[in-house]
C-alpha positions in Angstrom: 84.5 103.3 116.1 86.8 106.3 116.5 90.7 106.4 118.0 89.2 108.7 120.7 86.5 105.6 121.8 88.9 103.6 121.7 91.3 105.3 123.7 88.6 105.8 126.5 87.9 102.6 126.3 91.0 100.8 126.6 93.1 103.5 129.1 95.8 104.1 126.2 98.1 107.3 126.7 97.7 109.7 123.7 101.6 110.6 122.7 101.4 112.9 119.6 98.7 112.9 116.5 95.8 114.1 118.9 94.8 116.0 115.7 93.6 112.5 114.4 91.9 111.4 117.4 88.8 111.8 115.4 89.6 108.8 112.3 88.0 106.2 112.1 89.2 102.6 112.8 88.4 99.8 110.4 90.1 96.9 112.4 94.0 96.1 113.6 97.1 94.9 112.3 100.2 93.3 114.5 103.6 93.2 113.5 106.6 94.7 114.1 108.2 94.0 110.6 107.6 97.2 108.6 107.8 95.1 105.1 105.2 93.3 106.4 103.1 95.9 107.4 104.0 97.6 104.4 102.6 94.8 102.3 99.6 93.4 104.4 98.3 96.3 106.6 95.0 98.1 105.2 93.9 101.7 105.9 92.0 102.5 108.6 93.7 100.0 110.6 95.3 100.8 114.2 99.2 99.0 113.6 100.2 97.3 117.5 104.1 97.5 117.5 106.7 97.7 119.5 108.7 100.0 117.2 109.4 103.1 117.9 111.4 105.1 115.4 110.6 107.9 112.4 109.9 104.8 109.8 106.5 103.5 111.7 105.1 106.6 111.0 106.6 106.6 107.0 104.8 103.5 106.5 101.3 104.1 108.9 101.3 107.6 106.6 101.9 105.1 103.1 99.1 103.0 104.4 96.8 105.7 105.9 96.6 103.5 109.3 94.1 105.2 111.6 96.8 105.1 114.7 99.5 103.6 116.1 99.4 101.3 119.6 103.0 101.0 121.3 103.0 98.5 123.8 104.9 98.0 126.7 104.6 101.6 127.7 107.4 102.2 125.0 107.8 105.9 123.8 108.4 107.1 120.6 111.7 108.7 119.4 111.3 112.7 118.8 110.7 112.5 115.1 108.3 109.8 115.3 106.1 111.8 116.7 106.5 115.3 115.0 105.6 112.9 111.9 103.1 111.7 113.8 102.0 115.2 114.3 102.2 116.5 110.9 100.3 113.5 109.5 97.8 113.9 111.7 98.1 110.1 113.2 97.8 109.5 116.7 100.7 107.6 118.4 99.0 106.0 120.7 100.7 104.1 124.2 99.9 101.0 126.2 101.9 99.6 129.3 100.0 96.2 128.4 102.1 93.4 126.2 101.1 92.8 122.8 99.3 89.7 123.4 96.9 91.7 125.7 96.1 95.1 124.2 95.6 92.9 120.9 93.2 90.8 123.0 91.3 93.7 124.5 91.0 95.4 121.2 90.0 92.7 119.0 87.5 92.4 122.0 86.1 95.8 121.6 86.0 95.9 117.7 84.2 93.1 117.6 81.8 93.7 120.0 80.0 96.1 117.9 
């Protein structure tokens, strides 16, 4: 399934990285400790976080993550997302809690 699907899909706000839109998505990974993600999270995951500075975007480029869910209708900081823009990985936004938009997608990825 692609970031685009699952944006339609699951109502999430496209922030920056729409050049990326088209990657595909492998599974998820949830954590907002970036030495775990660093160590655990695969590529072509989407990473659910509630960070929101330049470093997501250091380590979602290190693990080439296929996007990046903020939750709680969090925005990202202004470099965030002109990294997210030159790495060509959608930051993507959802007003829902972690719990839920991990729910929802682990729903839809597994539905296939």
């Amino acid at each position: 399934m692609k970031v685009s699907e699952i944006i339609d899909q699951l109502g999430l706000k496209v922030i920056s990285g729409e050049k990326g839109l088209d990657r595909e998505v492998s599974g998820a990974y949830v954590s907002d400790l970036l030495s775990d993600v660093m160590g655990n999270a695969r590529e072509g995951q989407i990473w659910i976080t509630l960070q929101v500075h330049q470093n997501v975007m250091a380590i979602a480029s290190l693990k080439d993550m296929a996007a990046v869910i903020l939750v709680k209708g969090l925005q990202a900081n202004e470099n965030t997302i002109h990294h997210s823009d030159e790495e060509q990985i959608p930051i993507l936004s959802s007003s829902l809690s972690t719990y839920e938009i991990t729910g929802k997608l682990y729903a839809l990825l597994n539905k296939q």
